[in-house]
N, C-alpha and C positions, 0 to 999 in steps of 0.2 A: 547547517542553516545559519550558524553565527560566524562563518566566516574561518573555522577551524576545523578543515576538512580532513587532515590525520587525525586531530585528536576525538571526531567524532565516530569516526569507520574503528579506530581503536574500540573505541566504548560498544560499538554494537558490534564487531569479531567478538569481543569479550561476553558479551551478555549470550550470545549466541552459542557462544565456546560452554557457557555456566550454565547454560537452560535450552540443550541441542535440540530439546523436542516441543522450543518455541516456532511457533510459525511468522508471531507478529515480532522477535525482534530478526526470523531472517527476511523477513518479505522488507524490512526498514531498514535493512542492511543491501537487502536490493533496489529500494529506494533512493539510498544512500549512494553507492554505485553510480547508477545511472544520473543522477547529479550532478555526481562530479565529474562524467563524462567516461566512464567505465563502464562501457554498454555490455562489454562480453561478460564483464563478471555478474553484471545485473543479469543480463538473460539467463547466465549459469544458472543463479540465484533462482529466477523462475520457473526453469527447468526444475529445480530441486523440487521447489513448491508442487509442480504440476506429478509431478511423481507422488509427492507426498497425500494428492490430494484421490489415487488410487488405490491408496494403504488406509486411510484416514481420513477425517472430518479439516479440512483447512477453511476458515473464514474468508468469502467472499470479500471481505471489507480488505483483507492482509494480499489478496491479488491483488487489489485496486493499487495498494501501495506503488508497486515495482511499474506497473505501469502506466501511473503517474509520472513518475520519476522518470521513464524513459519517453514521455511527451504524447504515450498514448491515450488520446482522453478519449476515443472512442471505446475504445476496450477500457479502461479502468471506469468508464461510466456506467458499460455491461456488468461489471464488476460491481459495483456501488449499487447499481438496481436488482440484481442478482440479492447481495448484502442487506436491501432491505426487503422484498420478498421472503427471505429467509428468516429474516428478524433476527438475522445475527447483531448480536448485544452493541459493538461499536460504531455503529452503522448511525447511531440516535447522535452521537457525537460528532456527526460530522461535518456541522456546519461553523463549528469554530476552530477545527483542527486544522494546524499550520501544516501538516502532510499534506492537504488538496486545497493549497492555496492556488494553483494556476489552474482548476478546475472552478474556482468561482464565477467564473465568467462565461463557461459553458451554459448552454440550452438546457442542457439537460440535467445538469448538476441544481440550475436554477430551477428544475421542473420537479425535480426528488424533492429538495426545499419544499416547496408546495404541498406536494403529496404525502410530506410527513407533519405537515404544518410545522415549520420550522422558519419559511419566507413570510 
């Protein structure tokens, strides 16, 4: 996001690589990816998630990521109301987090706003 796109795929391989049995730095790693125009490895990344998510507890909020990042706002929206249904914890943050900056202009993202009294 600042315009240093090795050195940020570095930091989150790295954080990923230190803490494998994070979801939220792989799903922002898949976020990441897709960004910067690395869709296959983003999808990989989702696929890992969606496996992950038949073994274990994965955050609705940390799907949203990756498909944000690949321009899916209908699905990362599902993902986001799914997230707060859940009341998974990151979900309450999400109105100022630079991860769903081109989701602020959705219907729907504007309508969560709402529903959480956040708008």
């Amino acid at each position: 996001m600042s315009g240093r796109p090795d050195q940020g795929l570095a930091a989150l391989e790295r954080a990923v690589s230190l803490y494998p049995d994070s979801t939220l730095y792989l799903a922002q790693l898949g976020q990441a990816f897709a960004i910067i125009g690395q869709t296959a490895k983003a999808r990989e990344v989702l696929q890992r998630l969606e496996e992950l998510t038949k073994q274990r507890y994965v955050s609705p909020y940390h799907m949203a990521y990756v498909f944000t990042g690949l321009g899916e706002q209908d699905r990362a929206m599902d993902w986001l109301e799914r997230a707060y249904e859940e009341r998974a914890g990151a979900v309450f943050g999400v109105k100022g987090s630079f991860l769903f900056t081109t989701l602020r202009s959705h219907p729907r993202f504007k309508a969560l706003l709402r529903r959480m009294n956040l708008a």
